[in-house]
C-alpha positions in Angstrom: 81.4 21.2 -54.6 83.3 17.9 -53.4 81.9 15.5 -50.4 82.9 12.6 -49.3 81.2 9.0 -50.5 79.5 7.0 -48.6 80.8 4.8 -45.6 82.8 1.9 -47.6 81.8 -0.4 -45.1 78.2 -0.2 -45.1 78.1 -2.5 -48.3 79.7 -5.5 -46.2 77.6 -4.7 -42.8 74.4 -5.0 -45.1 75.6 -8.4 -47.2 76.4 -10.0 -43.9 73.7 -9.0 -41.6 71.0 -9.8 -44.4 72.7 -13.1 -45.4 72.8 -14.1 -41.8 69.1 -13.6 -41.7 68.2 -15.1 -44.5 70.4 -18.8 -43.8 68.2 -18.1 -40.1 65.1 -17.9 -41.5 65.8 -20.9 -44.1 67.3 -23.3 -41.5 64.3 -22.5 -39.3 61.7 -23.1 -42.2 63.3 -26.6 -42.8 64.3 -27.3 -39.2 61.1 -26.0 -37.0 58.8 -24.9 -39.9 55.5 -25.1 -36.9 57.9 -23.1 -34.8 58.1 -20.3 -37.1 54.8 -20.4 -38.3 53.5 -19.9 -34.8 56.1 -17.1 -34.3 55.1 -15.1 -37.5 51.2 -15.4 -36.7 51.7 -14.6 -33.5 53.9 -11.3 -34.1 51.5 -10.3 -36.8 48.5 -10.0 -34.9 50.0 -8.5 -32.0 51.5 -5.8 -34.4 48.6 -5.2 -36.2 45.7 -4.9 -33.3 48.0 -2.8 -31.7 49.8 -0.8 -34.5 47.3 -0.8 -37.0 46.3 2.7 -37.0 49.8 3.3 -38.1 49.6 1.9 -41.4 46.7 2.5 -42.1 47.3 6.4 -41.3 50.6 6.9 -42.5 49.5 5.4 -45.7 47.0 8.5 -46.2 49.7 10.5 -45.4 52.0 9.1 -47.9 49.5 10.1 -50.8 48.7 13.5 -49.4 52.5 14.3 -49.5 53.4 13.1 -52.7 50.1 14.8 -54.4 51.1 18.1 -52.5 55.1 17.8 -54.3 53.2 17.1 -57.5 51.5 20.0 -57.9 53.4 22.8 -55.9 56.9 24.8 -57.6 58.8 22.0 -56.7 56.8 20.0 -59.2 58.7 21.2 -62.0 62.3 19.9 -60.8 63.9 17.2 -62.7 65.2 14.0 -61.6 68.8 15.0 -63.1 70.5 18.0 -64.3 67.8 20.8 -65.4 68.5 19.9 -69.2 68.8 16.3 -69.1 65.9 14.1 -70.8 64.2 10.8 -70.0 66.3 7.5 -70.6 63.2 5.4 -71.4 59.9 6.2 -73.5 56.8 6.8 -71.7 55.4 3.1 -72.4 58.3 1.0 -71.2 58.8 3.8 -68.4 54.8 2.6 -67.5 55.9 -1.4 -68.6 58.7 -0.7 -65.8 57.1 0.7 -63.1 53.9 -1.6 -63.6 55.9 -5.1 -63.6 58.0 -4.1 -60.8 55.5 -2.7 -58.5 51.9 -4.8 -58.6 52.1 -7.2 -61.3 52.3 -10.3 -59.7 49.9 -9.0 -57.2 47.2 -8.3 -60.0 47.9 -11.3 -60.8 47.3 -13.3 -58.0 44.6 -12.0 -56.7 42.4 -10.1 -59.8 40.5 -12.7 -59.9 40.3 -14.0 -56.1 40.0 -10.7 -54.0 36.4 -9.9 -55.9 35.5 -13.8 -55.5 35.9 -13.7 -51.7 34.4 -10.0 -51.1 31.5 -11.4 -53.6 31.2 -14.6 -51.3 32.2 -13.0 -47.5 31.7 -9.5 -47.5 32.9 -7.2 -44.4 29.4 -8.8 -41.4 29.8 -5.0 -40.4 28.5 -3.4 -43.3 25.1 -5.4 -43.3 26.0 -6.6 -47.1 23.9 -9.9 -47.8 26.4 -12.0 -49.5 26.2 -12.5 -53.2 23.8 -9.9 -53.9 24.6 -6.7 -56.1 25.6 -5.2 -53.3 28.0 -7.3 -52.4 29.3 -7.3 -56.2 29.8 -3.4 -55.7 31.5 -3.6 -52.3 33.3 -6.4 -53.8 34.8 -4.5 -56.6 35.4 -0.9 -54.7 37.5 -2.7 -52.3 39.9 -4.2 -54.7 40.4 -0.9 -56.0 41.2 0.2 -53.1 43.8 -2.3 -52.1 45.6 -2.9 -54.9 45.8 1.0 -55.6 46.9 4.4 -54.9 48.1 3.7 -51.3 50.4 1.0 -52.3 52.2 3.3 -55.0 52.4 6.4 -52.9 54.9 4.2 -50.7 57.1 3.2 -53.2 57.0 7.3 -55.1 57.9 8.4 -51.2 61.1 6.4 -51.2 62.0 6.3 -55.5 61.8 10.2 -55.1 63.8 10.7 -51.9 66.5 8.3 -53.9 66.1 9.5 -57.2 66.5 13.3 -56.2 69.4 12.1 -54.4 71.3 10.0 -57.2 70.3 11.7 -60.3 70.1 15.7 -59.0 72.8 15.4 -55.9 74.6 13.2 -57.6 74.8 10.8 -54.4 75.3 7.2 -54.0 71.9 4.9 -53.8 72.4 3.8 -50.0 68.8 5.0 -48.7 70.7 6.0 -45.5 71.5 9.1 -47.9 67.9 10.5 -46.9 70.1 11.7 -43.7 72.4 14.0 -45.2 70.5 17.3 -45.1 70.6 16.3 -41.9 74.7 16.0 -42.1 77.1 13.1 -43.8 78.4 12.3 -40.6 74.3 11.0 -39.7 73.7 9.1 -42.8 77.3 7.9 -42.7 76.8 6.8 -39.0 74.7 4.3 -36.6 71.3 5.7 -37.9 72.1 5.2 -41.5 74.0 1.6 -40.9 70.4 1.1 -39.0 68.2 2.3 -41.9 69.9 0.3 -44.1 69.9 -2.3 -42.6 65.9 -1.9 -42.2 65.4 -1.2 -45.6 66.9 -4.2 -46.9 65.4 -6.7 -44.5 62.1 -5.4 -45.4 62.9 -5.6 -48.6 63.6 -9.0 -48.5 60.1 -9.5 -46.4 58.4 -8.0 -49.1 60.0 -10.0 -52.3 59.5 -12.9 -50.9 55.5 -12.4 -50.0 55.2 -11.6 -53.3 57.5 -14.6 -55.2 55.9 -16.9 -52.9 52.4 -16.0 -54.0 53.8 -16.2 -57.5 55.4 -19.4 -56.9 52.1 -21.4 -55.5 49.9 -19.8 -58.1 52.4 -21.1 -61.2 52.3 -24.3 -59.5 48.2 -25.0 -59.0 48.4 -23.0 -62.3 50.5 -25.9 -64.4 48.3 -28.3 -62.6 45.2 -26.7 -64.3 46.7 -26.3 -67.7 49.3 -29.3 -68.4 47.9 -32.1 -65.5 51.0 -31.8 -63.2 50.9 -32.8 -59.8 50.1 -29.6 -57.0 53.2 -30.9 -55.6 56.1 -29.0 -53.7 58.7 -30.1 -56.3 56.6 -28.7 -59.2 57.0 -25.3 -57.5 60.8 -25.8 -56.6 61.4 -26.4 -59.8 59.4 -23.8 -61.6 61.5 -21.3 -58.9 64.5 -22.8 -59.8 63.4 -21.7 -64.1 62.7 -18.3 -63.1 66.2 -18.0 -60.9 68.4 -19.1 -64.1 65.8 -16.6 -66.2 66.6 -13.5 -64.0 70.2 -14.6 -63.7 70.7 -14.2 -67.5 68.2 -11.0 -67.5 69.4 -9.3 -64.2 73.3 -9.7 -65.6 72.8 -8.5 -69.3 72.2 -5.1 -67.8 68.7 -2.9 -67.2 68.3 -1.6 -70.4 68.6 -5.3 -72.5 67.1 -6.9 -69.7 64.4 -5.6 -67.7 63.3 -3.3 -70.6 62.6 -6.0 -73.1 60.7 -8.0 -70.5 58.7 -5.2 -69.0 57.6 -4.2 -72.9 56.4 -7.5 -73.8 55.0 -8.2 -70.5 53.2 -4.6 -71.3 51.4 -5.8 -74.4 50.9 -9.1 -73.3 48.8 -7.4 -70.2 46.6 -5.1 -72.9 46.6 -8.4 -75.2 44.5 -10.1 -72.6 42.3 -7.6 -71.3 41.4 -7.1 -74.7 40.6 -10.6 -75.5 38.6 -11.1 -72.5 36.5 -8.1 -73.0 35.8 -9.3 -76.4 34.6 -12.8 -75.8 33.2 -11.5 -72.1 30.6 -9.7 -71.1 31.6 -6.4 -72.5 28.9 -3.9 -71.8 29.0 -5.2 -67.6 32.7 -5.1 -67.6 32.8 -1.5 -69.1 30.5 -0.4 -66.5 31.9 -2.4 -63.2 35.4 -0.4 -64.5 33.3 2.9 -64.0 30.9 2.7 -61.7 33.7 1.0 -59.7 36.0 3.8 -60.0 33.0 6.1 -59.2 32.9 4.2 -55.8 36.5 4.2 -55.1 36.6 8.0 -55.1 33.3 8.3 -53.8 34.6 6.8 -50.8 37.9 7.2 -51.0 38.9 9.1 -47.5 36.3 6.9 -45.3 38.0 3.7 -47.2 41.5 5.0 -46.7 40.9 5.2 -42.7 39.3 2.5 -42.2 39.8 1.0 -38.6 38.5 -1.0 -36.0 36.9 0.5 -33.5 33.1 -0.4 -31.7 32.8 -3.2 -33.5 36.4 -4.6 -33.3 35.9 -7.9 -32.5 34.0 -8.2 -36.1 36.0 -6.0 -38.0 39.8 -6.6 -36.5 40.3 -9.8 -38.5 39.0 -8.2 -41.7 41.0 -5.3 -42.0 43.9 -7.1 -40.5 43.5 -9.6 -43.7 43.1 -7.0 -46.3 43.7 -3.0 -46.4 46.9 -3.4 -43.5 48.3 -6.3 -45.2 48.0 -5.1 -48.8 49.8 -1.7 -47.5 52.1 -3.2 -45.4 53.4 -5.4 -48.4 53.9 -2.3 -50.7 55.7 -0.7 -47.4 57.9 -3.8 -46.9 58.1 -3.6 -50.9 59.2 0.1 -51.3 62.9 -0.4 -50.2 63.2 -2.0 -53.4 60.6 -0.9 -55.6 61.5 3.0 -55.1 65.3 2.7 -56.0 64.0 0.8 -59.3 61.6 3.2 -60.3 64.1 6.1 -59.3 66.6 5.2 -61.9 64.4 4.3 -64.8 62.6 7.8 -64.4 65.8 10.0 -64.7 65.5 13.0 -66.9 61.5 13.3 -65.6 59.9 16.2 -63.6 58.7 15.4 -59.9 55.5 16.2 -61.3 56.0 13.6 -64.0 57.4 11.0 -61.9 54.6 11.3 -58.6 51.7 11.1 -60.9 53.2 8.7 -63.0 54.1 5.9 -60.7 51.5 7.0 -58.5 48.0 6.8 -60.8 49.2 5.1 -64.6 50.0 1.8 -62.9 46.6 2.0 -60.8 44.6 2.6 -64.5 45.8 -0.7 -65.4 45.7 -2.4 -62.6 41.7 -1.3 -62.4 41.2 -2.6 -65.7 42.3 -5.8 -65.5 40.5 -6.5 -61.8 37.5 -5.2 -63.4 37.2 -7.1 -66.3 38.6 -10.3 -64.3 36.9 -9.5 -61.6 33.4 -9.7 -63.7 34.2 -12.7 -65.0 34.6 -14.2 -61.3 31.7 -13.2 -59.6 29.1 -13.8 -62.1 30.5 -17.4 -62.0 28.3 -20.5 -61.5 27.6 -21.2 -57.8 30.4 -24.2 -57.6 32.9 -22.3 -59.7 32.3 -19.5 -57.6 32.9 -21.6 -53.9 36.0 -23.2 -55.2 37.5 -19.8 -56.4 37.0 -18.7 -52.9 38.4 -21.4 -51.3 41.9 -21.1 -53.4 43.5 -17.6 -54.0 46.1 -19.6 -55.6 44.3 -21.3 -57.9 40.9 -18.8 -58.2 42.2 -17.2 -61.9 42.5 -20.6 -63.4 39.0 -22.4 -62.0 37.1 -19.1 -63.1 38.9 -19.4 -66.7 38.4 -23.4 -66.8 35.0 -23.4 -68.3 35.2 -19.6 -69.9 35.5 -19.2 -73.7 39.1 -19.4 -74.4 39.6 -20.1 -71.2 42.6 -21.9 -71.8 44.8 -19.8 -74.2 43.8 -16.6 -71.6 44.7 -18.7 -69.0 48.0 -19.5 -70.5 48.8 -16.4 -71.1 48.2 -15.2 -67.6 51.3 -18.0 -66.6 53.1 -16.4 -69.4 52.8 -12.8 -67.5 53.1 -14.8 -64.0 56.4 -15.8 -65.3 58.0 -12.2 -66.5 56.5 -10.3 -63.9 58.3 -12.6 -61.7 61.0 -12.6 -62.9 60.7 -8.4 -63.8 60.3 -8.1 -60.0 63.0 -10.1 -58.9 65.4 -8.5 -61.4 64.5 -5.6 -59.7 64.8 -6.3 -56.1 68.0 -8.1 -57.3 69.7 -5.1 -58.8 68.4 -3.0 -55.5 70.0 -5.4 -52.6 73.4 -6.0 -54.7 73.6 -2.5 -55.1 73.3 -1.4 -51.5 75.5 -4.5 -50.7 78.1 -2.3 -52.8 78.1 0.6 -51.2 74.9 2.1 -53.1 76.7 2.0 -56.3 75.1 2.2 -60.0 76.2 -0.7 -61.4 76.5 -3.7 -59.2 78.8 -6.7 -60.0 77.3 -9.8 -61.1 78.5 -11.8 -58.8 76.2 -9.6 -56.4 73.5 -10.2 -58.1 73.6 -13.8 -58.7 74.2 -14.3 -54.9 70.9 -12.2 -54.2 68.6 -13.5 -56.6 69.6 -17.2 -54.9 69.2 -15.8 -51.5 65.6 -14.4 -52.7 64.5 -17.8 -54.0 65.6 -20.0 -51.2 63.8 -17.4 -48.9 60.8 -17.7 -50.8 60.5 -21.5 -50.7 61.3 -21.9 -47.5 58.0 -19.2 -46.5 55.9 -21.0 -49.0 56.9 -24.3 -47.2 56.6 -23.4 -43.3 53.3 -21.8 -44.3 50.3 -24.3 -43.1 47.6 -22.3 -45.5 50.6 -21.7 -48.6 50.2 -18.0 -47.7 49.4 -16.7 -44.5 52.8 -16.8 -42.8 53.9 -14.9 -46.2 51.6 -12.1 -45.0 52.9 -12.2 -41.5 56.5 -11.4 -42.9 55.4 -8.1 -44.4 53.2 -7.0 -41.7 56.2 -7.5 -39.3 58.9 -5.6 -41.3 56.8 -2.7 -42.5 56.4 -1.2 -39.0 59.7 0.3 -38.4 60.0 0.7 -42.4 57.0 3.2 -41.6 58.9 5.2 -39.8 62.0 5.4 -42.7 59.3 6.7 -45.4 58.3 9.3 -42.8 62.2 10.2 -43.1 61.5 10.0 -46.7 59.4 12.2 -46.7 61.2 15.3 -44.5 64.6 14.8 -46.0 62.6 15.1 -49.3 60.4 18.4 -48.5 63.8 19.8 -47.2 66.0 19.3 -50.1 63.5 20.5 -52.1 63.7 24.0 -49.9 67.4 24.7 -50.4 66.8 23.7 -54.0 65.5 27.2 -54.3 68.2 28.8 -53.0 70.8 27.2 -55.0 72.4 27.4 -58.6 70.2 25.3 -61.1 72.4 22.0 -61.7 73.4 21.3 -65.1 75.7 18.9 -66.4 78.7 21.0 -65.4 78.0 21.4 -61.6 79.0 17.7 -59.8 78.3 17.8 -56.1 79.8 14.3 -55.6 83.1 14.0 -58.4 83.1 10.1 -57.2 79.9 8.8 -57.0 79.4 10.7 -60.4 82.2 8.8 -61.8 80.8 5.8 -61.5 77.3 7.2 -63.2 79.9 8.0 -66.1 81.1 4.3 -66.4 78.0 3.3 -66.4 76.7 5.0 -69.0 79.2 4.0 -71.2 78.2 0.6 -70.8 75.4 1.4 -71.2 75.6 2.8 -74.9 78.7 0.2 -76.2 76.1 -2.6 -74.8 73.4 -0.6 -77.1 
């Protein structure tokens, strides 16, 4: 069956609108950077006493759907004809989806988020500070941020997509969750509006996360070479990565962001390894446990936590922690989905849910449990300074550990290619819907976006008085009307998945969209003469 393409000018409407934005935001960063600070604070906590619930809630909801896809008759439907077969093995497929989802994230705040629980747990709760039961609260609610919630948003858009490219052989403009709906919807003000949505989140998301990235390489070649905690040291470092990702992002996915993600992969295991050798092994095997233990213990109260007779106490708290950590995976998932999409084609729903949704997560545990350890039973001073610096918390906590330096080194190493994994991907994502959703974005595309990214990135880190919190504000802003495209997500995807049933199983021989497939087929070929 023929349809038509996607609107040929949505591609242009997106590239100006989100270039316009950007050159705004960057002119007010270097022209009125109090201004904007003040703005972004402001918004943030007006959206978030009032709106709050809305995360927070549709969060939940976003793993309850994707569980309930997982494990119903739709589970067994493939991202691609019925007899295709994954692209990528099952360990860079879980190299991929981990370095473009939370890596620099783990990263950043493994070691800091269990410091500052350790050191100012929740008043509410009646926790004494830096007791055991502040190490246990501590450790649960790292889990719980940097976990499933996060992923369920990106698996709620990377399935809507995927199914759409790789099953309905569609173009990857997210405005495409629309057509079951009809073309002439995704095609018209709605989709030019979700797309439009989905990218400027995007960009809010990317560039909480490269800014983070960006301070904590710069405190983090302070610690390890002497180099001044200067704003230049961080331009410049930036400035590396860009010309990196240029080279990666344009030698194509498969020679790029697959090498990267692999060693990045081992590099991870490498060091979680080595610190539970010359760590306290026993404590961290058991913090991993009992942790976990906690986290599903828990897990439904945790998961709705929200303000309510004590709000005065509690409002800044949760404000600061579980809604930003989901807003940033919302403002993160226009991006993060597409990517995940198109390195799981040839895998089952099933596969592809659980996969993204609790592999990363047993990594992710590891490492904040093992780093995490090392943190709080710190000496008193090690431990105050960690607090007082996210940025900088990894590398004091490593300063006087044994082999303190070569771990720490290596976490700048993983700094660096998750990065640069993550801006790859965010790059390939934004040039593509700048083109009209296609498969294989020109390079020129990419190069302008993964500029645009950086300067955007700066200028945040720049304007931002503490380094971080107008970052935060960025995310919490864009995610709110993103919330409302996942929900879309989700619909279009439940009722695709009901016609499925009553059509012919797609093979290889039945293209819905001749043109769009074309492209696929280009692709592919450039794929295997690059192999």
């Amino acid at each position: 069956m023929s349809v038509k393409r996607a609107d040929t000018k949505q591609g242009k409407l997106i590239f100006i609108s989100t270039m316009t934005f950007i050159i705004l935001v960057v002119a007010a960063g270097i022209l009125f950077p109090d201004t904007l600070y003040t703005v972004g604070i402001g918004t943030m906590t007006y959206l978030t006493d009032t709106f709050g619930w809305i995360y927070m809630v549709g969060s939940f909801l976003f793993i309850m759907s994707m569980f309930y896809l997982a494990f119903s008759k739709y589970g067994d439907i493939k991202l691609g004809p019925d007899n295709s077969k994954p692209e990528f093995s099952t360990f860079s497929w879980i190299g991929m989806l981990f370095s473009a989802g939370m890596g620099t994230v783990m990263l950043y705040w493994g070691v800091a988020e269990p410091v500052y629980h350790y050191m100012e747990p929740l008043s509410t709760t009646g926790i004494m500070p830096q007791t055991a039961a502040a190490a246990e609260f501590a450790m649960k609610q790292s889990f719980i941020h940097q976990g499933i919630q996060a992923w369920s948003a990106f698996s709620v858009v990377g399935l809507a997509v995927g199914y759409l490219i790789y099953r309905k052989n569609e173009s990857g403009l997210i405005s495409n969750i629309l057509i079951p709906w009809g073309r002439d919807k995704a095609n018209g003000n709605l989709g030019k509006l979700i797309n439009l949505v989905c990218v400027f989140g995007a960009i809010a998301g990317i560039s909480t996360s490269l800014g983070q990235s960006g301070l904590s390489l710069g405190v983090s070649f302070s610690y390890l070479f002497g180099t001044p905690d200067a704003p230049w040291v961080v331009f410049l470092l930036v400035g590396v990565i860009a010309l990196i990702t240029i080279v990666c992002t344009t030698t194509g996915l498969e020679k790029g962001i697959k090498l990267l993600s692999d060693y990045n992969a081992y590099l991870l295991i490498g060091l979680i390894i080595l610190v539970g050798f010359v760590g306290p092994t026993t404590t961290m095997i058991n913090v991993y446990f009992d942790s976990l233990g906690n986290y599903i213990n828990d897990f439904f109260k945790d998961a709705l936590m929200l303000p309510t007779f004590a709000a005065e106490e509690d409002a800044p708290w949760i404000r600061g922690w579980p809604i930003y950590y989901y807003a940033w995976a919302i403002a993160w998932a226009p991006f993060v989905g597409p990517f995940i999409a198109r390195v799981s084609k040839g895998r089952t729903i099933r596969e592809f849910i659980l996969g993204s949704m609790i592999l990363p997560c047993i990594g992710i545990f590891l490492w904040v449990a093992f780093f995490g350890t090392i943190g709080i039973q710190s000496e008193p001073e090690v431990l105050k300074a960690a607090a007082a610096s996210s940025k900088a918390a990894t590398f004091i906590v490593l300063e006087d550990f044994p082999l303190g330096k070569i771990i720490s080194f290596g976490v700048v190493i993983a700094l660096f290619t998750c990065f640069i994994t993550s801006l790859n991907s965010s790059t390939f994502t934004l040039a593509s819907m700048s083109e009209n959703g296609t498969d294989n974005p020109s390079n020129k595309m990419k190069i302008i976006w993964v500029i645009a990214q950086s300067a955007m990135a700066l200028t945040l880190m720049m304007s931002s008085k503490t380094g971080i919190d107008l970052l935060q504000s960025i995310s919490l802003i864009f995610a709110l009307p993103l919330m409302f495209v996942l929900f879309l997500c989700i619909a279009s995807t439940f009722k695709m998945l009901r016609a499925e049933f009553t059509e012919t199983p797609i093979t290889d021989s039945i293209i819905v969209n001749p043109e769009t497939r074309k492209d696929q087929m280009a692709n592919d070929e450039e794929i295997v003469e690059k192999g």
